[in-house]
C-alpha positions in Angstrom: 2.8 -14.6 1.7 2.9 -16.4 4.6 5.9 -16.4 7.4 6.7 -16.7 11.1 7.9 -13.6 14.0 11.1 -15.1 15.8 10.7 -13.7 19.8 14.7 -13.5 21.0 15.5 -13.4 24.5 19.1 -13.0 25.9 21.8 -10.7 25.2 23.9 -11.4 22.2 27.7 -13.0 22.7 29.1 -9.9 20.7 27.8 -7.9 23.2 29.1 -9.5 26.0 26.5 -11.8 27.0 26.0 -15.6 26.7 23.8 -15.8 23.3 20.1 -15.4 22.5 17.0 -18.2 22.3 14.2 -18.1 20.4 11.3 -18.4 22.8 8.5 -18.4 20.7 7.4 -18.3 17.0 4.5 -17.2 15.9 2.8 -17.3 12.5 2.3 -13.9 10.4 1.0 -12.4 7.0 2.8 -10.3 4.4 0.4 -8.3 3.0 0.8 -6.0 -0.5 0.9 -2.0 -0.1 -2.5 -1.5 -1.8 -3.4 2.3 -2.4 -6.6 3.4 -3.2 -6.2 5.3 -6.7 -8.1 7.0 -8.9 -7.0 5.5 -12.4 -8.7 5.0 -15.9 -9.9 1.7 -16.9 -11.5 1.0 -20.0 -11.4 4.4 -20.9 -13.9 6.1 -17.6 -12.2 6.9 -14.7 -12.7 5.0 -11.4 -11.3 4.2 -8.4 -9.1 0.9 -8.0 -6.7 -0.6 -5.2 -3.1 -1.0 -6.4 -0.1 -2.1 -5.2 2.7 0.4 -4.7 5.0 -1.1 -6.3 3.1 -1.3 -9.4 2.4 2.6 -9.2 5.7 3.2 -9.1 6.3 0.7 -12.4 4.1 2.9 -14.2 1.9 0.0 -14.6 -1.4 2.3 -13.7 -2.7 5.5 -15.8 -3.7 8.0 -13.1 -6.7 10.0 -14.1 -6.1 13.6 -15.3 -6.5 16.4 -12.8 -9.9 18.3 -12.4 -10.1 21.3 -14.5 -13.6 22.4 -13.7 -15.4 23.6 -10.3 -18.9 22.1 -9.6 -20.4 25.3 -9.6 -19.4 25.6 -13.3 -21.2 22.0 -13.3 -24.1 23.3 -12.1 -24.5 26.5 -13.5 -24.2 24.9 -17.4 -27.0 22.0 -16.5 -29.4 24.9 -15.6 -28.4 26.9 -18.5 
C-alpha cells in the first residue's frame, strides 16, 4: 500500500499556540509483517515467509517440533 508522511511544524492551538502547517509530504510504503516460518506445504516441511496476521488466523500449519538429535541421525545411517 502506498501513502504519504505529513511533517507538522508549530505548536497546536490547544496547547496554547497559534496552530500547526504541514511543511512537507513525502511519499511512503506500507509494507506486510512477513515472518520467516517453518510450515508444511504439500505435505514436506519447508521454510515460507508469511504475514503475521495470517499466523495468527491459523491460516499456516507450523511444522512439528524436532524429536530427534543429529547424532541419533548419524549414528543409525552408519549402523
Amino acid at each position: 500500500m502506498k501513502g504519504s508522511k505529513v511533517w507538522r511544524s508549530g505548536k497546536a492551538k490547544k496547547l496554547g499556540g497559534i496552530g500547526t502547517h504541514v511543511t512537507a509530504i513525502t511519499k511512503r510504503r506500507f509494507f506486510p509483517n512477513l515472518q520467516r516460518v517453518k510450515a508444511v506445504v504439500d505435505g514436506e516441511v519447508r521454510y515460507i515467509r508469511v504475514t503475521a496476521s495470517a499466523l495468527k488466523k491459523g491460516l499456516v500449519v507450523k511444522a512439528p517440533k524436532r524429536t530427534w538429535k543429529k547424532t541419533d541421525a548419524a549414528a543409525a545411517k552408519k549402523g
